[in-house]
N, C-alpha and C positions, 0 to 999 in steps of 0.2 A: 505452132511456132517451130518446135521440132522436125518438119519436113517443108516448113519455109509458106506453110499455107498454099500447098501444092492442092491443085484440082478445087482448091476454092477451101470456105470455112466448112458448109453443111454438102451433105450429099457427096464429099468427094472421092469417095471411092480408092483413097491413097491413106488410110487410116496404116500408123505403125511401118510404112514406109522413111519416116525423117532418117540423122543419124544416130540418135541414140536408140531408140528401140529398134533400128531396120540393122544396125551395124554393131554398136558398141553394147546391147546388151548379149545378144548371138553371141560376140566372140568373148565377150566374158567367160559364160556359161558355157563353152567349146575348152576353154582354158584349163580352168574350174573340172570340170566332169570324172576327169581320173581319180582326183582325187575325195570328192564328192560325193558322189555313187558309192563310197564305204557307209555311206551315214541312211541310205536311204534301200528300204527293199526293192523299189524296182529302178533299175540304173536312171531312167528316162525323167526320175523324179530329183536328180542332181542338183536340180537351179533350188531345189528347197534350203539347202544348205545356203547359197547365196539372197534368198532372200529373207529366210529369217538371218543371217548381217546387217542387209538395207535396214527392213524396216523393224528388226529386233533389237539392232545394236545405235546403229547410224541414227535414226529416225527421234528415238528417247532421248541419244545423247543431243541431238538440236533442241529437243523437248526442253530438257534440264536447261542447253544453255541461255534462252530464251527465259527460261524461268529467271535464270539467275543473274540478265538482265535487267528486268524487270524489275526486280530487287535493287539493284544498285541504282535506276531509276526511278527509285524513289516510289514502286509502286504502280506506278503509271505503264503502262502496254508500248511501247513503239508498235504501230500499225502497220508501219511499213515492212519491220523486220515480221510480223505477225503472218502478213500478206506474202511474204518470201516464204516464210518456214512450211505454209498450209499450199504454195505452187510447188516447192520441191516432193512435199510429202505425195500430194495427191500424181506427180508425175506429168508426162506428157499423154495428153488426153486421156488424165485421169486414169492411166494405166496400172499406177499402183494401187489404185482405187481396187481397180477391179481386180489385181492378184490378190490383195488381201481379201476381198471377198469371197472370191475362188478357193483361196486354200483354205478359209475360217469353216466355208459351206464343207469343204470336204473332210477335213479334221473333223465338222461336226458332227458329222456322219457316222466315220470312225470311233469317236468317243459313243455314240450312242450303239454301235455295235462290237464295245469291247475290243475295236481291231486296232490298228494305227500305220501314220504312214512314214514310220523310220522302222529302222533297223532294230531287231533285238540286242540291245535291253532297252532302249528307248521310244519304244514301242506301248511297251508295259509301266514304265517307269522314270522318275527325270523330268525336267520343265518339257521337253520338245515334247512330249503327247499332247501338250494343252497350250502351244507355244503360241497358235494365230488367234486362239479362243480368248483365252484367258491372260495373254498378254500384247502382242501385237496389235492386235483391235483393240483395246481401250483406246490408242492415238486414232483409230478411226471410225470412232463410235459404235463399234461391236459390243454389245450388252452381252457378257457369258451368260453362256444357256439359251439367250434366242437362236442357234442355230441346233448345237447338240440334242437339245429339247423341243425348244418350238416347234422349229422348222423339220426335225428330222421323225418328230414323235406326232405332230397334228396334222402340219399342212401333207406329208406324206401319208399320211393315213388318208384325210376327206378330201386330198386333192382338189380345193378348190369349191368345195359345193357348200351346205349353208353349215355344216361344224365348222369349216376351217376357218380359224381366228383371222387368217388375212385372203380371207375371199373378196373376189370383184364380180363375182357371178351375179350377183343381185344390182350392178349397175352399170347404166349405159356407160361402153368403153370409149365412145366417141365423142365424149362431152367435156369438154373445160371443168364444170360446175362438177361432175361425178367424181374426175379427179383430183380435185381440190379437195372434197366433204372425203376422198377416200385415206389423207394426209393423217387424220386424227388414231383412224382405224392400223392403218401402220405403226403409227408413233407408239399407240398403246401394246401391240406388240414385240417391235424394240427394246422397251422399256420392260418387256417383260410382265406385264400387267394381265392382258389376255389370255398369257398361257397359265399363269399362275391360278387365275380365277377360272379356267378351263377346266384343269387338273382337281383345283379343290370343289368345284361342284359335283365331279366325278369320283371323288372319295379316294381321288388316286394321288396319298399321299406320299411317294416316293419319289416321282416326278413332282410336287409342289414342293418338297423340299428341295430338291436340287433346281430348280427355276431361282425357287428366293435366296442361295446361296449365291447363285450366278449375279442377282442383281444386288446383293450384299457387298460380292465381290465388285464390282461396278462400281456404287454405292461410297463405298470406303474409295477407292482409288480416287473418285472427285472429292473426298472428302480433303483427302491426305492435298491433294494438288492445291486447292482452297487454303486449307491451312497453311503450307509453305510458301505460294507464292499470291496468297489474295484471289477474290472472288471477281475480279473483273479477268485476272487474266488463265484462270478457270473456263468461264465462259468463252473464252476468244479462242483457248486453245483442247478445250477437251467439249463442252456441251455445243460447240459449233460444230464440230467432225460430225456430232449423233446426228443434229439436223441435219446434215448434208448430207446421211445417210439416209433420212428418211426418204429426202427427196430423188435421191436416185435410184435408190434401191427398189422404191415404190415404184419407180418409173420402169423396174427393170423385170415384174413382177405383173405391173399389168400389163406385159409386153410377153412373155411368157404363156400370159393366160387371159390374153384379150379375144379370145374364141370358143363358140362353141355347138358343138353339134345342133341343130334344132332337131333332129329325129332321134337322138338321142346324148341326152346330157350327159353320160359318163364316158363316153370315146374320148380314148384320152389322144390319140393323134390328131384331132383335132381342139382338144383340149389344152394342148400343152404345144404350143411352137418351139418348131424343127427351124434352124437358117441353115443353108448350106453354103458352104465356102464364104463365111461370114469374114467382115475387116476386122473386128475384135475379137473373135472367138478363144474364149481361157479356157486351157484345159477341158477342153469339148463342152464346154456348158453350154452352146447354140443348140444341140439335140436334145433339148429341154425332156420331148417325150420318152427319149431313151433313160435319160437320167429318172424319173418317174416310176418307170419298169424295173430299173434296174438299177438302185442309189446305191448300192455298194458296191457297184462293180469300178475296178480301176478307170482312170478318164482313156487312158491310152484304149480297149476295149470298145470304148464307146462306137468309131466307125463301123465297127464288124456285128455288134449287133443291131445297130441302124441298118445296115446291109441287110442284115438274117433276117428284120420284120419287115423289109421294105413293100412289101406284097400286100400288108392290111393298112399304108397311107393312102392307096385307090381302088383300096376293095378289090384286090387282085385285076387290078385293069377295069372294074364294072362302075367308075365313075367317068363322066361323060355328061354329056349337054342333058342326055335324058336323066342325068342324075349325079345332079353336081353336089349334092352334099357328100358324095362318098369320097371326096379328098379331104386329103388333111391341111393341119397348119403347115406347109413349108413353102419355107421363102427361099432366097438367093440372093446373094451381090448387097448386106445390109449386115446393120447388127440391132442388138436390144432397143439401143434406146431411139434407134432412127426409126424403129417399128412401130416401138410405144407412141412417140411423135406425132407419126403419122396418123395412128389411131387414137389419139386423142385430137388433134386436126379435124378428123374427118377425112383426111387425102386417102379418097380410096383409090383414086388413079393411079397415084403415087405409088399404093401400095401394091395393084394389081399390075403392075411393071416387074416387080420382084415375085410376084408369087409362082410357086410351082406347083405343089400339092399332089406329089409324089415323090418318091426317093429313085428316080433313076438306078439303071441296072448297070451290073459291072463297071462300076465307079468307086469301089469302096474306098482305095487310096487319093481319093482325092474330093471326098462327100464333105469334110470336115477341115480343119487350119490350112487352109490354104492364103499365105499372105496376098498383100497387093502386088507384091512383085512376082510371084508365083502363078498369079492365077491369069497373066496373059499366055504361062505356058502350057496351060494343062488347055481342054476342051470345057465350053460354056454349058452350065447347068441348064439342061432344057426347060422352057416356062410352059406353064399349065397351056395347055391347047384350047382354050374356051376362048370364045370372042372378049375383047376387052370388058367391055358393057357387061357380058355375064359374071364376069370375075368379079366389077365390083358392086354387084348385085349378091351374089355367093359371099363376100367377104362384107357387110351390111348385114 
């Protein structure tokens, strides 16, 4: 709606071009910046201050008021206003979605290596070290601890293979029925469950207890929500965000890691999907395998060491028709969930349109956030050189 349903609904390649994310949220955060960049160590991290306002201050305060109609309603939910409150929260194309997720993923990070991403003393100290974790995300079904813990202590550990509590390695990526049966596997994750029963069959109870803290913390906030404004409108306004987390996030996850080496199952550049000059790309999360290698390094970083190992996505130039497994997951001109899509589809055509399966040389400033409007001006990401037919033979 936001860019008028320009280039179509699917496929169109104009993603974050409308007015408010292509115009009015830029000159926000252009506005904003001077003053901003006191709050945050690296200046480039500015919009953090703006966005915990949206969805820290703004977001809770429609939370309450909704509650507190509701209340005066006698109880009963207005759907309509329910349906308004859950379109502004999530954004256009779901764009808030995916900053909160981005910054919760990275805060988690941070929290699980003692660092943080403000300024000193708030770093160390004060709500902001735990601001997308353990407050911002409960309005978007963020369970604290599934990302500080879970995701930063397991799934980075086994990467995917049969420890990792949200593995898709053990099932076909291109099936309806695989993704569906993989919904429960998720949810128990989320919820905090898999990690919890992870951690305590490993006797590692420092991490079980701050798991079941996190989901305590969770826990009580539906509790509190239930008791002030009733358990239907609980459900409409906080256990419907988690769903909806599952479902994307699942989607976002096996799109990430809907690949994998057959010659060998730990290569993680093929393991782990690379987009390049992606429509959605937060805070460099499209260079999945970088973030892998290297999860605490700042996002802004990320192009330059995608550059520096660009040499092991095709085995220094030795993949080729006589030996096409030696490229990696990279694609072009897409993002997450169009990938995932795809590859639950089965459109392997579809997907061997976009695939590259190299990182292109001397390209650094321009491998990674390249918008829609952007990227008629730079030069086109060159596609894997295999015949069509062989691509989706390689990517099967």
């Amino acid at each position: 709606v936001d860019r008028g349903f320009s280039g179509g609904v699917f496929l169109s390649g104009q993603e974050q071009t409308g007015f408010l994310l292509g115009r009015v949220v830029p000159w926000i955060n252009r506005l904003t910046h001077p003053i901003n960049k006191r709050f945050v160590k690296n200046p480039v991290d500015s919009y953090m201050v703006n966005a915990v306002l949206l969805f820290g201050v703004v977001i809770p305060g429609l939370f309450l008021l909704c509650g507190l109609h509701t209340l005066r309603n006698g109880g009963r939910v207005s759907w309509l206003l329910c349906l308004a409150y859950h379109q502004f929260r999530l954004g256009p194309f779901v764009m808030n979605f995916g900053w909160v997720y981005a910054l919760s993923h990275r805060e988690g990070h941070a929290i699980a290596a003692k660092t943080g991403m403000w300024r000193p003393p708030f770093d160390k100290t004060g709500p902001l070290r735990y601001v997308f974790n353990y407050w911002i995300g409960l309005y978007f079904g963020v369970t604290p601890a599934s990302f500080d813990v879970g995701h930063s202590i397991i799934h980075h550990k086994y990467s995917n293979d049969e420890n990792d509590t949200i593995t898709n390695a053990d099932m076909p990526r291109d099936n309806w029925v695989s993704y569906v049966s993989y919904a429960p596997r998720w949810l128990l994750y989320s919820l905090n469950v898999t990690t919890f029963t992870h951690f305590v069959a490993q006797g590692n109870w420092k991490y079980a207890r701050l798991t079941a803290f996190g989901s305590a913390w969770y826990i009580g906030f539906v509790w509190l929500v239930a008791r002030c404004f009733g358990r239907t409108f609980v459900s409409a306004y906080v256990i419907y965000p988690l769903m909806e987390q599952v479902m994307l996030l699942m989607m976002a996850n096996w799109s990430w890691h809907a690949f994998i080496d057959p010659t060998d199952a730990t290569n993680e550049n093929v393991l782990s999907t690379t987009i390049l000059n992606g429509q959605i790309n937060v805070l460099n999360e499209d260079a999945h395998v970088t973030h892998h290698k290297y999860p605490g390094t700042h996002w802004s970083n990320t192009a330059n060491l995608l550059n520096k190992h660009r040499v092991d996505f095709d085995q220094a130039g030795s993949a080729g028709t006589d030996h096409p497994d030696g490229y990696g997951s990279v694609f072009t001109n897409t993002h997450v969930f169009e990938v995932g899509g795809l590859c639950v589809a089965g459109e392997y055509a579809e997907l061997a349109k976009r695939f590259v399966g190299f990182v292109p040389p001397e390209r650094e400033q321009t491998l990674l956030g390249v918008s829609a409007k952007q990227r008629p001006e730079v030069p086109q990401i060159p596609l894997c050189p295999l015949p069509q037919a062989e691509i989706e033979e390689l990517l099967k």
